[in-house]
C-alpha positions as CSV (number, residue, x, y, z in Angstrom):
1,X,117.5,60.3,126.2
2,X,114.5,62.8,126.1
3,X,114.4,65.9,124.1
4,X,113.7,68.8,126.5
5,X,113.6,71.7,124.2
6,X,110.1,73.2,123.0
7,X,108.5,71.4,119.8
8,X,107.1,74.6,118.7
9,X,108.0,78.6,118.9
10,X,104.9,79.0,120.7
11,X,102.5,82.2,120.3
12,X,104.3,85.2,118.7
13,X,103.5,88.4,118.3
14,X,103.7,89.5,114.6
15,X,104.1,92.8,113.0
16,X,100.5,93.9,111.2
17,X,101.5,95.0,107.7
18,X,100.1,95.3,104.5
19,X,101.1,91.9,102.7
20,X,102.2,93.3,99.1
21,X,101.8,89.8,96.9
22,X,98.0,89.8,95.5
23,X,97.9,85.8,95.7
24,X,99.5,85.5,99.5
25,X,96.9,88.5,100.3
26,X,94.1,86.4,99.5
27,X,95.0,83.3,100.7
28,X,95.4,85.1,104.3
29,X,92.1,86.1,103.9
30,X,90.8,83.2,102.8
31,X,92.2,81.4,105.7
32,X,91.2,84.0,108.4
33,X,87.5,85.2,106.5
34,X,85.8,83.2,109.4
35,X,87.6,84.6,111.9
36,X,87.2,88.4,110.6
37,X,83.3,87.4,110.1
38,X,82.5,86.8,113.5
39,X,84.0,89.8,114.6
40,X,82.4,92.1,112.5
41,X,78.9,90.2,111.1
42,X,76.7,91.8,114.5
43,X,72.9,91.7,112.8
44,X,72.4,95.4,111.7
45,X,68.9,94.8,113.0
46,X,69.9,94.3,116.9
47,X,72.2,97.2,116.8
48,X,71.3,100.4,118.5
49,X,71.4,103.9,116.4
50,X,75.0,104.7,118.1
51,X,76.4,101.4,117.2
52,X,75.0,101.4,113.6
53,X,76.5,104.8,112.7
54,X,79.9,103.6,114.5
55,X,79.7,100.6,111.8
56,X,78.5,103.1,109.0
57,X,81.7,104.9,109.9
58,X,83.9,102.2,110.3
59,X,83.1,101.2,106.8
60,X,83.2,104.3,105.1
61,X,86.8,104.8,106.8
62,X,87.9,101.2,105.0
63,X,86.2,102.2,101.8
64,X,88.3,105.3,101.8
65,X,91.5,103.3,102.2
66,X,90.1,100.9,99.6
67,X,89.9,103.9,97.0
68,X,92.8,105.4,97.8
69,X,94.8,102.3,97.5
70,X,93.6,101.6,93.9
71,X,94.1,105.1,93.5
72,X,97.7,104.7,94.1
73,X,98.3,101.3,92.0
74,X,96.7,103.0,89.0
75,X,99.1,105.9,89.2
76,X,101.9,103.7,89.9
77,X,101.2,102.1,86.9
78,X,100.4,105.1,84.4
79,X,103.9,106.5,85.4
80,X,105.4,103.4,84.8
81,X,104.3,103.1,81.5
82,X,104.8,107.4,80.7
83,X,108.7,106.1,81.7
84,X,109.0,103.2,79.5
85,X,108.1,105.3,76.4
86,X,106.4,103.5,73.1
87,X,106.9,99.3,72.8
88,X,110.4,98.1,72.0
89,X,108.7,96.6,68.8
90,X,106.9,99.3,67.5
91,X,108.4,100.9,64.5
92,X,109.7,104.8,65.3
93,X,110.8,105.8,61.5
94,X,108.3,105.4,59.1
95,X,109.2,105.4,55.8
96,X,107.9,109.1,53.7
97,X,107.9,107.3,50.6
């Protein structure tokens, strides 16, 4: 008897999110860098004046959210460590003599 029901789930829509695991992040990319290449990788010297301030601006937008996403992982990470105090192994009561 024939199986009738679909092999696959077919194209689905996805929801576009930041992926939060460093390693998974870049293996996306490096699957997709082709892909996001040809999209963006016109010749700067066939575009027109318009177009190459529309990339300049495009690029300074993502450099932005590059900046300010660091930004946010180093503070993240200097309040972590304000919280946790000195290291568990370091001495606190020294000795006066």
């Amino acid at each position: 008897m024939a199986n009738t029901g679909k092999k696959t789930k077919g194209k689905q829509n996805i929801e576009i999110k930041m992926i939060e695991n460093d390693d998974d992040r870049l293996i996306t990319f490096s699957n997709r860098r082709l892909g996001i290449y040809k999209k963006i990788e016109t010749p700067l010297d066939q575009l027109s004046p318009r177009e190459l301030y529309e990339q300049y601006s495009h690029f300074s937008k993502l450099l932005d959210l590059f900046h300010i996403s660091q930004s946010k992982k180093i503070a993240t990470a200097s309040s972590m460590l304000a919280r946790t105090g000195p290291a568990e192994d370091a001495p606190t009561n020294f000795p006066l003599g």
